[in-house]
PDB file of N, CA, C and O in Angstrom:
ATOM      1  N   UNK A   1     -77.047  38.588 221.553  1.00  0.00           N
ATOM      2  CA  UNK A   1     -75.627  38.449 221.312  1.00  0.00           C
ATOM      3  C   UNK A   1     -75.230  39.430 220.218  1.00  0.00           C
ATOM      4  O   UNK A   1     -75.952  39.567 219.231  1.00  0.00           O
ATOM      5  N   UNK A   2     -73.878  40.249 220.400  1.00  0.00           N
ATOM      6  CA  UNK A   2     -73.963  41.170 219.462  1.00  0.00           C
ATOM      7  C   UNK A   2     -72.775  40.562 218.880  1.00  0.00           C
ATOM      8  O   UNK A   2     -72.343  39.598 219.512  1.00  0.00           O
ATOM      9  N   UNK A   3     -71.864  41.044 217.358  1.00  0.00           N
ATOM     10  CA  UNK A   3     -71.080  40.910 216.644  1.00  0.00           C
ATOM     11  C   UNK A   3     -69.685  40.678 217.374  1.00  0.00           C
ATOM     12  O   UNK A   3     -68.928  39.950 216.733  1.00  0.00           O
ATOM     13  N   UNK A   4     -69.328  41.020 218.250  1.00  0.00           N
ATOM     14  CA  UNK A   4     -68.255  40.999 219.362  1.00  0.00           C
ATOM     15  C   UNK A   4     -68.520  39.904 220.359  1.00  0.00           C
ATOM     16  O   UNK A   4     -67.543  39.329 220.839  1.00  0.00           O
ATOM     17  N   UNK A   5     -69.347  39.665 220.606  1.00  0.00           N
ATOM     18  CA  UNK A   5     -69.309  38.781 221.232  1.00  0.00           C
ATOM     19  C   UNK A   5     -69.873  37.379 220.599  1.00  0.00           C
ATOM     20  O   UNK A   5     -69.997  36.338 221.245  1.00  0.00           O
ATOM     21  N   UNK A   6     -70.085  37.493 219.672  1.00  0.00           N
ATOM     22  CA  UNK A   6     -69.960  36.343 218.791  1.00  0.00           C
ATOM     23  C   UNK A   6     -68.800  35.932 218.177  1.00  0.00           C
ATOM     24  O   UNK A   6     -68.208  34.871 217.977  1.00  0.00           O
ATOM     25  N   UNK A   7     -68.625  37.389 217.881  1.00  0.00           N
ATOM     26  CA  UNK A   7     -66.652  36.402 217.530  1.00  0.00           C
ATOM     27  C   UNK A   7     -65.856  35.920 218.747  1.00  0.00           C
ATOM     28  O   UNK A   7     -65.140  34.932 218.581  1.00  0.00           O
ATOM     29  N   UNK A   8     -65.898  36.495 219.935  1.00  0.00           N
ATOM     30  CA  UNK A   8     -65.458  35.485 220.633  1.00  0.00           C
ATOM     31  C   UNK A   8     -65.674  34.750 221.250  1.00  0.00           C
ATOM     32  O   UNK A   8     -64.960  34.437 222.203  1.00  0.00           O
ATOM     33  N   UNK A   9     -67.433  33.836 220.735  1.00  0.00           N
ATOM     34  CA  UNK A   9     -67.449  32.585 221.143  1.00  0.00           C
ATOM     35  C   UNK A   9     -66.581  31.902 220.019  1.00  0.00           C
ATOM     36  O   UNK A   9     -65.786  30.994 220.259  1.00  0.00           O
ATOM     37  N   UNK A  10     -66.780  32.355 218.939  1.00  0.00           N
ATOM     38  CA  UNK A  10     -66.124  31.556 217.631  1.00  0.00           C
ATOM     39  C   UNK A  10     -64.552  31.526 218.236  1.00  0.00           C
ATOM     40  O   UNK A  10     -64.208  30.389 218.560  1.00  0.00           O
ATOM     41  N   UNK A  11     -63.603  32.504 218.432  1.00  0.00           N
ATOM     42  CA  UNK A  11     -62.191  32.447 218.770  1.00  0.00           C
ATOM     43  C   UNK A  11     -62.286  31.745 219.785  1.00  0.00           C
ATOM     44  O   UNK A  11     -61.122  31.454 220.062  1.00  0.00           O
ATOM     45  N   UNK A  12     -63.246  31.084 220.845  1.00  0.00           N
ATOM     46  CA  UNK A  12     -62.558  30.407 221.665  1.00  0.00           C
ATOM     47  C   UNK A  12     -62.989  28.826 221.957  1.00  0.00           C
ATOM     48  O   UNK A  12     -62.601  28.062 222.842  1.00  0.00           O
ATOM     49  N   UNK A  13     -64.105  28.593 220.684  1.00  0.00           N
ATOM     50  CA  UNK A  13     -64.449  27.399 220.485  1.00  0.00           C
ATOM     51  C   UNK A  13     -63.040  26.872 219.603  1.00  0.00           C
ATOM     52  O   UNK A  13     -62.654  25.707 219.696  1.00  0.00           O
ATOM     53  N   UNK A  14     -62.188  28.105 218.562  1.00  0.00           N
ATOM     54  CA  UNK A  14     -61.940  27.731 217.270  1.00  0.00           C
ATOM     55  C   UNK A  14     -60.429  27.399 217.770  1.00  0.00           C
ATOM     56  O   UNK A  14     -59.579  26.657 217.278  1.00  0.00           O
ATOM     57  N   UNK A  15     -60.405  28.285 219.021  1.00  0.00           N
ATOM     58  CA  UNK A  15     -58.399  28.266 218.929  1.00  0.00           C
ATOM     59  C   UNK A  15     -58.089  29.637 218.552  1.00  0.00           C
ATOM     60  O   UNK A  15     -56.871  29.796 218.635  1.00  0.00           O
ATOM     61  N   UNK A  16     -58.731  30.768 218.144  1.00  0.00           N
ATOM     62  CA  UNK A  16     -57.653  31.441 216.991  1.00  0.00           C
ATOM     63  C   UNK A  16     -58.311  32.732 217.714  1.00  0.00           C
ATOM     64  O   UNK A  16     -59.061  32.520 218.667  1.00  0.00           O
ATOM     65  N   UNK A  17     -58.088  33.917 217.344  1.00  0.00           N
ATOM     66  CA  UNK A  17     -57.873  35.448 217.403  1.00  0.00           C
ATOM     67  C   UNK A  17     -58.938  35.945 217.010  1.00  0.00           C
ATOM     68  O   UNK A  17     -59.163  36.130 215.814  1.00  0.00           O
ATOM     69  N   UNK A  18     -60.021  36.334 218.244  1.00  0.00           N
ATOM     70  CA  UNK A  18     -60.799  37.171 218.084  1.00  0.00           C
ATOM     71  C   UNK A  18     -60.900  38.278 216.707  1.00  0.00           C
ATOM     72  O   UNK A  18     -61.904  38.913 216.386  1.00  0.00           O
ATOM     73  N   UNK A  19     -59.818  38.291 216.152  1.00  0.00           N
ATOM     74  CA  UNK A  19     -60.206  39.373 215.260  1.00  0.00           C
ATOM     75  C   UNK A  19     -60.288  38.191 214.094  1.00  0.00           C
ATOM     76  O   UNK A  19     -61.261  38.264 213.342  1.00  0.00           O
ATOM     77  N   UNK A  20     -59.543  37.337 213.929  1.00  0.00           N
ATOM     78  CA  UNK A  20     -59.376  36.209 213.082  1.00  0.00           C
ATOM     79  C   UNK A  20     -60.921  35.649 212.788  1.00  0.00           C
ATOM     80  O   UNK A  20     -61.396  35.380 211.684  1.00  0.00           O
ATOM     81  N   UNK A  21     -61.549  35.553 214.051  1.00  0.00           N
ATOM     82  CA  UNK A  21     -63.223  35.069 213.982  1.00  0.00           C
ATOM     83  C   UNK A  21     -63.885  36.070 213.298  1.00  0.00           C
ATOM     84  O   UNK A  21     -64.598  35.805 212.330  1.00  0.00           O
ATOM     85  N   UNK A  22     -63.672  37.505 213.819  1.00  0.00           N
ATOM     86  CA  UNK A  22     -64.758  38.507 213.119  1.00  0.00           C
ATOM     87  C   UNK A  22     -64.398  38.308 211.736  1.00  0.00           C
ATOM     88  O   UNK A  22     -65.143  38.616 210.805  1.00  0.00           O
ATOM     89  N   UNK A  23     -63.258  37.796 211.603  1.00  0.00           N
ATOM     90  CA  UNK A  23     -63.019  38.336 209.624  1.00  0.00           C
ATOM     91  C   UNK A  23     -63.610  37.318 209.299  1.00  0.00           C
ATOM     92  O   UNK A  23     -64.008  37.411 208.138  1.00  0.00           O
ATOM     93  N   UNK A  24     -64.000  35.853 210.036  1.00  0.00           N
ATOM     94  CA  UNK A  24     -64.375  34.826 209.071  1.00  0.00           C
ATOM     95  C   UNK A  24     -66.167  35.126 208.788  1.00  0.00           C
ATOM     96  O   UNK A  24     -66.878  35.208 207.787  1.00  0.00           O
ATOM     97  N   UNK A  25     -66.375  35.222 210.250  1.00  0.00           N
ATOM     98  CA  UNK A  25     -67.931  36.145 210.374  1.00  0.00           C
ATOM     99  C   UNK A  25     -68.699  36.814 209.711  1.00  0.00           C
ATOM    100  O   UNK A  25     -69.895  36.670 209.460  1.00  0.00           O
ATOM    101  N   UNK A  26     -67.419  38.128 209.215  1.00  0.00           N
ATOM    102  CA  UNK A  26     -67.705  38.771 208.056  1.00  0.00           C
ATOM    103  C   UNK A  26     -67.813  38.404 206.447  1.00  0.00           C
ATOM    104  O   UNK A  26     -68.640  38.789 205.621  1.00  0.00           O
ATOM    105  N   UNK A  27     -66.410  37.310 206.269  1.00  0.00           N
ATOM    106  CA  UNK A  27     -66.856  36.725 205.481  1.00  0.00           C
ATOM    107  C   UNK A  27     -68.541  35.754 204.911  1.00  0.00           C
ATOM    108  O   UNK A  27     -69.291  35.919 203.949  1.00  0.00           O
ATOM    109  N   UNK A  28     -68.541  35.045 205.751  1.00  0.00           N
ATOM    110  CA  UNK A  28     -69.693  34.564 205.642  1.00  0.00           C
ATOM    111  C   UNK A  28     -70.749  34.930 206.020  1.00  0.00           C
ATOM    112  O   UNK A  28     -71.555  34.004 205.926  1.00  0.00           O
ATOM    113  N   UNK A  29     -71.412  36.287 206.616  1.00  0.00           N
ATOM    114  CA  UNK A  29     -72.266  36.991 206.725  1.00  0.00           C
ATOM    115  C   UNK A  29     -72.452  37.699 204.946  1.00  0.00           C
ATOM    116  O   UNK A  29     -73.402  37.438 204.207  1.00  0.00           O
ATOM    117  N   UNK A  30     -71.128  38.727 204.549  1.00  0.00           N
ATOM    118  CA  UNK A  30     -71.123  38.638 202.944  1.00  0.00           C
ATOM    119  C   UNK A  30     -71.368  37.699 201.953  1.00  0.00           C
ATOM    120  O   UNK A  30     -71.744  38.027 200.828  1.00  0.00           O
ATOM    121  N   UNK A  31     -71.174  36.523 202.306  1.00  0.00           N
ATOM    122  CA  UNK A  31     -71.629  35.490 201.283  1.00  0.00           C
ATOM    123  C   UNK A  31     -72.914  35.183 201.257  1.00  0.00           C
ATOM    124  O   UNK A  31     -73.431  34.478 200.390  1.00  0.00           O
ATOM    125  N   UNK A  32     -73.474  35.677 202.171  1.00  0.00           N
ATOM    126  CA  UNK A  32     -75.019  35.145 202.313  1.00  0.00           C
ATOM    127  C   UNK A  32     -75.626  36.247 201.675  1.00  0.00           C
ATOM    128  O   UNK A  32     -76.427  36.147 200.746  1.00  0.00           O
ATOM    129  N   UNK A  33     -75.229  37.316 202.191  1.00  0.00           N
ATOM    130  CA  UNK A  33     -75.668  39.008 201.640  1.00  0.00           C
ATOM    131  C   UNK A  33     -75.503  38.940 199.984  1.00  0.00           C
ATOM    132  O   UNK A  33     -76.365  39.345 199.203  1.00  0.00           O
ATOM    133  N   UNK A  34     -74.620  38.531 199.718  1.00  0.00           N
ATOM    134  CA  UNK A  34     -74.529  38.576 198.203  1.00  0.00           C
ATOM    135  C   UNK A  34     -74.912  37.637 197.344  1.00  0.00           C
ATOM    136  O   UNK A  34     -74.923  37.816 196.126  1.00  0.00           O
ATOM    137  N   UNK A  35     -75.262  36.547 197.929  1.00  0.00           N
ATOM    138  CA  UNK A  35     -76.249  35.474 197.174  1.00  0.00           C
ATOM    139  C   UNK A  35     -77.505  35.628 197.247  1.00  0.00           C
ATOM    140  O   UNK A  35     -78.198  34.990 196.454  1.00  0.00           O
ATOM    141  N   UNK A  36     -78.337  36.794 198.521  1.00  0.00           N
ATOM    142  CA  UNK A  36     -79.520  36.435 198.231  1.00  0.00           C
ATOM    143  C   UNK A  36     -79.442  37.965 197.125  1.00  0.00           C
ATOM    144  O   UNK A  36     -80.433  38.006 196.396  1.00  0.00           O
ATOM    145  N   UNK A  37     -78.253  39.411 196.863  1.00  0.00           N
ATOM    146  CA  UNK A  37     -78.519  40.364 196.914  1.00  0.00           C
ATOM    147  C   UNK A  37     -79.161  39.246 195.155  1.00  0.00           C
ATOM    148  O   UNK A  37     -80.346  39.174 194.828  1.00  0.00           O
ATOM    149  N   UNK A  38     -78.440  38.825 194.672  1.00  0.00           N
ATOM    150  CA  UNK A  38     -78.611  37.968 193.339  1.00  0.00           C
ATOM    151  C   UNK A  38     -79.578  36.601 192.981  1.00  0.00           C
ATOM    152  O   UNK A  38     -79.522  35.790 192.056  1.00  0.00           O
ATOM    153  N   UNK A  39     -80.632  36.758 194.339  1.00  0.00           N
ATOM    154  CA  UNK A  39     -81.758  35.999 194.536  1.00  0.00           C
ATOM    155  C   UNK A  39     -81.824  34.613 194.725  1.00  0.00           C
ATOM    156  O   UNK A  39     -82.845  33.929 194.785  1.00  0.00           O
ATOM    157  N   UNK A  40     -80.618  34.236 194.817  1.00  0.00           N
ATOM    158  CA  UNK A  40     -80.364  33.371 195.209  1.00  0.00           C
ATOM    159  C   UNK A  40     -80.798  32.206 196.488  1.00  0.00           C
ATOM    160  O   UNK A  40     -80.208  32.684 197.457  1.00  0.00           O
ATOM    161  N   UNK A  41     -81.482  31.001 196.959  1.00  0.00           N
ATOM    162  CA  UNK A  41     -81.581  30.622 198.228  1.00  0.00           C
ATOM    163  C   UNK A  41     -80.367  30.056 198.798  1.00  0.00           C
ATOM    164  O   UNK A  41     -79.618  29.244 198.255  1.00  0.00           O
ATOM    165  N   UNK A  42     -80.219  30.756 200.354  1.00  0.00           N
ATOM    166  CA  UNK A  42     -79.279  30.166 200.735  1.00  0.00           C
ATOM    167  C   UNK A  42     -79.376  28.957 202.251  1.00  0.00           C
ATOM    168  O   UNK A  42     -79.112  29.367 203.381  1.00  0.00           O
ATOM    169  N   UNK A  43     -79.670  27.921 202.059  1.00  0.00           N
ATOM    170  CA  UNK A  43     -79.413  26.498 202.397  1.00  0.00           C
ATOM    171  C   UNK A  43     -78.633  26.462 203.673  1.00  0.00           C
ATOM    172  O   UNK A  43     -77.515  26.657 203.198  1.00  0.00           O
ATOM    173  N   UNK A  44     -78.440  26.348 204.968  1.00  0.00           N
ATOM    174  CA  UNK A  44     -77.157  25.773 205.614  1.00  0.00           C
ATOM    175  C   UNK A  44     -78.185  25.240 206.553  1.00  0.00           C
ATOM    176  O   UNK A  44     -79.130  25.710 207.188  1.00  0.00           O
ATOM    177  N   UNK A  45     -77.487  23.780 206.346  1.00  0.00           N
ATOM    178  CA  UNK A  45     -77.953  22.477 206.503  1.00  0.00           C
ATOM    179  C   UNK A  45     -77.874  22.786 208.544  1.00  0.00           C
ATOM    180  O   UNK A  45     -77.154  23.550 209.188  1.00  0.00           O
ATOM    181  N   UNK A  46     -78.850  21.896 208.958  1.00  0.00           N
ATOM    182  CA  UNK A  46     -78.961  22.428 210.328  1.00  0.00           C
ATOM    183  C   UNK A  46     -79.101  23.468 210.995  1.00  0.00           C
ATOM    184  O   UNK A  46     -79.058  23.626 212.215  1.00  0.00           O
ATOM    185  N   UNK A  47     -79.312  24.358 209.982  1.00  0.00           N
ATOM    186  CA  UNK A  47     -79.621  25.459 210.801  1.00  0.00           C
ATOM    187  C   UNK A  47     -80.936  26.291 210.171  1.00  0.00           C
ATOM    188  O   UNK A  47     -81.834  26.811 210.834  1.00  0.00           O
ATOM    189  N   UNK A  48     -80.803  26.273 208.699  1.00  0.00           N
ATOM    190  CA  UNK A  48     -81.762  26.919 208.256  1.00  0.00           C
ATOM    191  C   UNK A  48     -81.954  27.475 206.921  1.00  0.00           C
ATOM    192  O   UNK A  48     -81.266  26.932 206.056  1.00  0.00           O
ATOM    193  N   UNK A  49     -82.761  28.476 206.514  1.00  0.00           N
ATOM    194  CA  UNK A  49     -82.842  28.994 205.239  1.00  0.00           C
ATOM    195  C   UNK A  49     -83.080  30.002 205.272  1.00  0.00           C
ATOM    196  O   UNK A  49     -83.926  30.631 205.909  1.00  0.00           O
ATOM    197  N   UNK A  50     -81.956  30.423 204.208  1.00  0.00           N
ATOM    198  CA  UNK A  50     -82.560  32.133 204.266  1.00  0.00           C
ATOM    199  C   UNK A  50     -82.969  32.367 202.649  1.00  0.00           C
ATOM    200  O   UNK A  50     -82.180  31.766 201.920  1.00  0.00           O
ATOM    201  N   UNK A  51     -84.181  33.215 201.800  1.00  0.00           N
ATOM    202  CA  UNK A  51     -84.489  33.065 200.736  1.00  0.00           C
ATOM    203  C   UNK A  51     -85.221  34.867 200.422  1.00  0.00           C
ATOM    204  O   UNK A  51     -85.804  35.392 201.371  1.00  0.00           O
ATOM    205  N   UNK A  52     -85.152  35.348 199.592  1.00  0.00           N
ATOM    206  CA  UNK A  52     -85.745  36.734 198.921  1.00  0.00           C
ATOM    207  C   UNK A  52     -87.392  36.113 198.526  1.00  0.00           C
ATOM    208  O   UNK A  52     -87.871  35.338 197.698  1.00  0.00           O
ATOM    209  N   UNK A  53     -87.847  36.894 199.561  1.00  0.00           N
ATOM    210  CA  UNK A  53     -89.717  37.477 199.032  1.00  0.00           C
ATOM    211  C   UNK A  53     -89.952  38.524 198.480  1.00  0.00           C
ATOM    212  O   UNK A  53     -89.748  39.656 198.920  1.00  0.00           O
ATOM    213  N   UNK A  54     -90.404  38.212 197.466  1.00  0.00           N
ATOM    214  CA  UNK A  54     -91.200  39.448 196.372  1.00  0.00           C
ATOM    215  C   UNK A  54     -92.739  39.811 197.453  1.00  0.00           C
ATOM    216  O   UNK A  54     -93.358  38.897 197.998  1.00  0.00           O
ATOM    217  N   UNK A  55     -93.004  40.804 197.542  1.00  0.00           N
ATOM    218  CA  UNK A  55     -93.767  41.800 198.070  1.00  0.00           C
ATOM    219  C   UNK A  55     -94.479  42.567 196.904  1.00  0.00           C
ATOM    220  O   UNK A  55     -93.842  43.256 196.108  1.00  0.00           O
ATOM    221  N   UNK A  56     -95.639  42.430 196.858  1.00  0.00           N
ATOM    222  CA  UNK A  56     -96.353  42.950 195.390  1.00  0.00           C
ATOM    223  C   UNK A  56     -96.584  44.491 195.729  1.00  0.00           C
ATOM    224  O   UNK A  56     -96.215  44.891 196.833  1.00  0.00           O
ATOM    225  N   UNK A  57     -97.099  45.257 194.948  1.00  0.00           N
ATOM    226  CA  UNK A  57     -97.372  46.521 195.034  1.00  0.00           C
ATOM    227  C   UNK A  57     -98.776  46.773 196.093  1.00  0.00           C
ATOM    228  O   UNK A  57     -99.642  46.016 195.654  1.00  0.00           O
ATOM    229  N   UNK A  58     -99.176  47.324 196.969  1.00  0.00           N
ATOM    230  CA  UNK A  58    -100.593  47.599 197.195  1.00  0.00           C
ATOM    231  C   UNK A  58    -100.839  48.857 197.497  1.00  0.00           C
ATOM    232  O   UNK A  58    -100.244  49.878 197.153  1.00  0.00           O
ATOM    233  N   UNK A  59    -101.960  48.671 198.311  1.00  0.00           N
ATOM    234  CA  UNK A  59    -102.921  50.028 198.560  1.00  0.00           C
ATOM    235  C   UNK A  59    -102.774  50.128 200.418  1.00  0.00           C
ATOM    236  O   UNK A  59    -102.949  49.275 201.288  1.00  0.00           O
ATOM    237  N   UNK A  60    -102.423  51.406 200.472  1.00  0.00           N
ATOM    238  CA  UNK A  60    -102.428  51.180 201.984  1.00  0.00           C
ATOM    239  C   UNK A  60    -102.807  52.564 202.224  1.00  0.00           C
ATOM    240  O   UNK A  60    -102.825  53.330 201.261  1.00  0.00           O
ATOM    241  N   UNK A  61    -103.227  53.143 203.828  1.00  0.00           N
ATOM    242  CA  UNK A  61    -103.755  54.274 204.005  1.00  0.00           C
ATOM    243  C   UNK A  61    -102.578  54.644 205.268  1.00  0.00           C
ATOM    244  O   UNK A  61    -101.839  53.853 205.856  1.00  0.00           O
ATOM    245  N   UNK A  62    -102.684  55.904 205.411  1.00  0.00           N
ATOM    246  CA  UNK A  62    -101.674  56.936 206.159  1.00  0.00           C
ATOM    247  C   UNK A  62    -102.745  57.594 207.878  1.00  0.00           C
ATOM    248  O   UNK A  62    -103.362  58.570 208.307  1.00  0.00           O
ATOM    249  N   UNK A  63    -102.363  56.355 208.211  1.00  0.00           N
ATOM    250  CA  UNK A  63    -103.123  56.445 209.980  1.00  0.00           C
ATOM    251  C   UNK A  63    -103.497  57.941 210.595  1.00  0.00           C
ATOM    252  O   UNK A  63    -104.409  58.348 211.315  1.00  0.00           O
ATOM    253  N   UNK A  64    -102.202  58.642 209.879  1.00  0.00           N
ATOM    254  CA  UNK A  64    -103.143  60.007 210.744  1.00  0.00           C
ATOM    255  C   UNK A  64    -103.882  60.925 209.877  1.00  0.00           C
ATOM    256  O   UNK A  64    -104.482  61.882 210.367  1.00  0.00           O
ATOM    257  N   UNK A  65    -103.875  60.613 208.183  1.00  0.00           N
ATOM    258  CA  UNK A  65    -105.071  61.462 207.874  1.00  0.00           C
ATOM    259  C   UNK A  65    -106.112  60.224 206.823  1.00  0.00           C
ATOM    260  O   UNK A  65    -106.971  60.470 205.976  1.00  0.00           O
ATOM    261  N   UNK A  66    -105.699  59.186 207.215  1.00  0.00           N
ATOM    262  CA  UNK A  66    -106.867  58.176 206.375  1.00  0.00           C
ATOM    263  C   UNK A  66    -106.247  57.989 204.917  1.00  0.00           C
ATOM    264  O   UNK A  66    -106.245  56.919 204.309  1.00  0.00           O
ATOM    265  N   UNK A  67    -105.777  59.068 204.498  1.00  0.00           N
ATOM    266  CA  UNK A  67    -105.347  59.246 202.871  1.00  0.00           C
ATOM    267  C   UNK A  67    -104.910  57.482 202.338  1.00  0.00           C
ATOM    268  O   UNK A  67    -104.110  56.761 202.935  1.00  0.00           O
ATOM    269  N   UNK A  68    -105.587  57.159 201.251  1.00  0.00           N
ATOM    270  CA  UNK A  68    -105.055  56.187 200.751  1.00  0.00           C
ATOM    271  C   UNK A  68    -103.684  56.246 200.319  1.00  0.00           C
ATOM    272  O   UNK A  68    -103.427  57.338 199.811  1.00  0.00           O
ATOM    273  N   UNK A  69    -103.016  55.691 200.338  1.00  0.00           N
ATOM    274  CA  UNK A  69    -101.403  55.671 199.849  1.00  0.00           C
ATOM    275  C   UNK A  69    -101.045  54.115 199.332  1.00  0.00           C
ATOM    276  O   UNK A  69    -101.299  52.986 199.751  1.00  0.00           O
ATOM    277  N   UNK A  70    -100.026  54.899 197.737  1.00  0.00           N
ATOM    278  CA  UNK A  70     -99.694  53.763 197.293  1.00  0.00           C
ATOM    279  C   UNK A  70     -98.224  52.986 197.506  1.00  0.00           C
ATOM    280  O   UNK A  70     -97.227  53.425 196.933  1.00  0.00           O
ATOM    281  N   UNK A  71     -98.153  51.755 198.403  1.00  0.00           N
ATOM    282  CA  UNK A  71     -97.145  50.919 198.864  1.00  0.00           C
ATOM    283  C   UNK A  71     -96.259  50.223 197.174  1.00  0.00           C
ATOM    284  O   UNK A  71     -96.824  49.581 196.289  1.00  0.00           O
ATOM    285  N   UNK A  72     -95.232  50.517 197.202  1.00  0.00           N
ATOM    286  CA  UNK A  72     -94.093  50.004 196.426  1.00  0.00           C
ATOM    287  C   UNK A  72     -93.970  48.950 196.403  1.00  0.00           C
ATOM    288  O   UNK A  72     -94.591  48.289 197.236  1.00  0.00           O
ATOM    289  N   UNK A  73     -93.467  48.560 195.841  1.00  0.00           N
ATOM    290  CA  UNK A  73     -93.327  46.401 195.157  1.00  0.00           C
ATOM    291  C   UNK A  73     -91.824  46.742 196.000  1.00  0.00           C
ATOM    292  O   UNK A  73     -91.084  47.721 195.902  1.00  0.00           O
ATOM    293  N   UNK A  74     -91.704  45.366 196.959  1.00  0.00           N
ATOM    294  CA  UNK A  74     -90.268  45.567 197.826  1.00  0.00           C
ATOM    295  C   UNK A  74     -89.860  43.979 197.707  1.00  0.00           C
ATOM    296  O   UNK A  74     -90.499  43.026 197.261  1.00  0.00           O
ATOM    297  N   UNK A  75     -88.810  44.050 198.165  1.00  0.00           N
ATOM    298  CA  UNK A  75     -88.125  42.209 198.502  1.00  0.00           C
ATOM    299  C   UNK A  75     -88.067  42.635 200.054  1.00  0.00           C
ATOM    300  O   UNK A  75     -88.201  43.728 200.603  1.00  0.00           O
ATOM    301  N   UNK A  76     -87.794  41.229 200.585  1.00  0.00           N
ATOM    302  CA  UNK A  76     -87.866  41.314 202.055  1.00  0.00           C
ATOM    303  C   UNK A  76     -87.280  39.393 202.193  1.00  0.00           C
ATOM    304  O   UNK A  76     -87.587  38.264 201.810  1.00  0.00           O
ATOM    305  N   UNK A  77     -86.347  40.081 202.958  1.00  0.00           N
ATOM    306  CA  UNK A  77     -85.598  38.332 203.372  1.00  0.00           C
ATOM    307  C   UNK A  77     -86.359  38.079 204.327  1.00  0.00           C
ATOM    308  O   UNK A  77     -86.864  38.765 205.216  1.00  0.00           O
ATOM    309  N   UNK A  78     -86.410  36.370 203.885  1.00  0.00           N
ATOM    310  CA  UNK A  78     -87.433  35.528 204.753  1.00  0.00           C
ATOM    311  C   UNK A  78     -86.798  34.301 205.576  1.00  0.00           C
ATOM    312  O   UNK A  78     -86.529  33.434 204.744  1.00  0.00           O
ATOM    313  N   UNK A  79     -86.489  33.922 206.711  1.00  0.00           N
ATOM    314  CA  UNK A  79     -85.646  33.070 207.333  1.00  0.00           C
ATOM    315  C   UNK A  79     -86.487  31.617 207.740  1.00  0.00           C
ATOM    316  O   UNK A  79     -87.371  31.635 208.597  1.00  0.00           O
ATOM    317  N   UNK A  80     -86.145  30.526 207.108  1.00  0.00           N
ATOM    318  CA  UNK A  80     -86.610  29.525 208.004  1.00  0.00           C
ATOM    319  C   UNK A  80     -86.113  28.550 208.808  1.00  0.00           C
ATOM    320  O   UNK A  80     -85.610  27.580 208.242  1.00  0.00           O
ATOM    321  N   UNK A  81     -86.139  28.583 210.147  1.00  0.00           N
ATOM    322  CA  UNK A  81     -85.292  27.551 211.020  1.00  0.00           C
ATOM    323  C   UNK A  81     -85.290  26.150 210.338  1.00  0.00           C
ATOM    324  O   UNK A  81     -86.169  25.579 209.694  1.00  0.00           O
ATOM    325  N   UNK A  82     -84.028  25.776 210.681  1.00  0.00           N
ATOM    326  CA  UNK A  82     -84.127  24.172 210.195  1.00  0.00           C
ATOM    327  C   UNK A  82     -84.364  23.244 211.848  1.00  0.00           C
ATOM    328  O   UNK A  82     -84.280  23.652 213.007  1.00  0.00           O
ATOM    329  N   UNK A  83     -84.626  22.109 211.377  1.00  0.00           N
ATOM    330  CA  UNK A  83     -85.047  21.109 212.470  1.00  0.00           C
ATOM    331  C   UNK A  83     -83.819  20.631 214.047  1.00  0.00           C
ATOM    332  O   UNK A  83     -84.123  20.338 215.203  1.00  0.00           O
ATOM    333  N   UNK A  84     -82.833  20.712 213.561  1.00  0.00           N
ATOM    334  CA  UNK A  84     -81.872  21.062 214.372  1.00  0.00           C
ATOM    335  C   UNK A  84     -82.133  22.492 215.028  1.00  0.00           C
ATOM    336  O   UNK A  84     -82.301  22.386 216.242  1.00  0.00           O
ATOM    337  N   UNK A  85     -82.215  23.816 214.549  1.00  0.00           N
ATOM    338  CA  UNK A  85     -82.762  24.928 215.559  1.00  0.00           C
ATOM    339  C   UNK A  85     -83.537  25.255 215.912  1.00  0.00           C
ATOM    340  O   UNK A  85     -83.769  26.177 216.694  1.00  0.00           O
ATOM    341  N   UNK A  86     -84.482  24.162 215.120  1.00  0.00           N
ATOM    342  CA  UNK A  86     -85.955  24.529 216.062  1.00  0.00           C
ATOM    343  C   UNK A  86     -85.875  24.109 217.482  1.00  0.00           C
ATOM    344  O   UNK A  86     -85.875  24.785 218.510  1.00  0.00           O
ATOM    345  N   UNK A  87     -85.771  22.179 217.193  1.00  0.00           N
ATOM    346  CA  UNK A  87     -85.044  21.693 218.462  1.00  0.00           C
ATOM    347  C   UNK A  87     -84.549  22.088 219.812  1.00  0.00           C
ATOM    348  O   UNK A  87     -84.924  22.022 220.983  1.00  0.00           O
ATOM    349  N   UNK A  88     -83.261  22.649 218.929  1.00  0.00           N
ATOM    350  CA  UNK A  88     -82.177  23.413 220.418  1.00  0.00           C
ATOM    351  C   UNK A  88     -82.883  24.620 221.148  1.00  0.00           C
ATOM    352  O   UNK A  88     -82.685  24.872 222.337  1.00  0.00           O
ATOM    353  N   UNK A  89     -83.602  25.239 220.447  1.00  0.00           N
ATOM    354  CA  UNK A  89     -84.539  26.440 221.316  1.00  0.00           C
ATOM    355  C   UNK A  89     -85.304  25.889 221.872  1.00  0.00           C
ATOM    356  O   UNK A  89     -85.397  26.175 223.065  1.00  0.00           O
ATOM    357  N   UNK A  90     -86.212  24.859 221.326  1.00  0.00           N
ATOM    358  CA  UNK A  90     -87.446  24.343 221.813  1.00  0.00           C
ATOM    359  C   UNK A  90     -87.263  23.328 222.889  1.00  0.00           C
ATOM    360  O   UNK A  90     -88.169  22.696 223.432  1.00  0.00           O
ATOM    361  N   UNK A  91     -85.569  23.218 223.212  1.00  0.00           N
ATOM    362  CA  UNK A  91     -85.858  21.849 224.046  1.00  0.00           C
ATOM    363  C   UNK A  91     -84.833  22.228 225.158  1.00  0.00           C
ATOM    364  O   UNK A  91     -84.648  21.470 226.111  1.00  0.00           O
TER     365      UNK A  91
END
């Protein structure tokens, strides 16, 4: 499902204007973006969790000449289904 067509399942579950859905979409796609950019966990009940992983520094090698290479300390968002979406996929 892409961004367009998610807003108009939202506009036609909601009543309101396809473009009206993308702005709320956007809104709350940004709210999530900017709570975890501030490390924040973000919680929504029935559906899931989204939370920032620290990624430590290591040692890694470069496949086409072996060369050891050194990997950077990174964050990486980590998603966990809640029991309600595990459910609805699983059933």
């Amino acid at each position: 499902m892409t961004l367009d067509e998610l807003s108009a399942a939202v506009a036609q579950s909601t009543g309101t204007t396809k473009a009206k859905a993308a702005e709320a979409i956007h809104a709350v796609l940004g709210g999530i973006q900017e709570a975890l950019k501030r490390g924040d966990r973000v919680a929504i009940a029935g559906f899931g969790v989204f939370e920032v992983a620290h990624r430590a520094a290591r040692q890694g090698r470069n496949p086409q000449t072996g060369e050891t290479i050194e990997i950077k300390a990174s964050k990486a968002v980590r998603f966990k289904p809640g029991k309600v979406l595990r459910d609805a996929v699983n059933g």
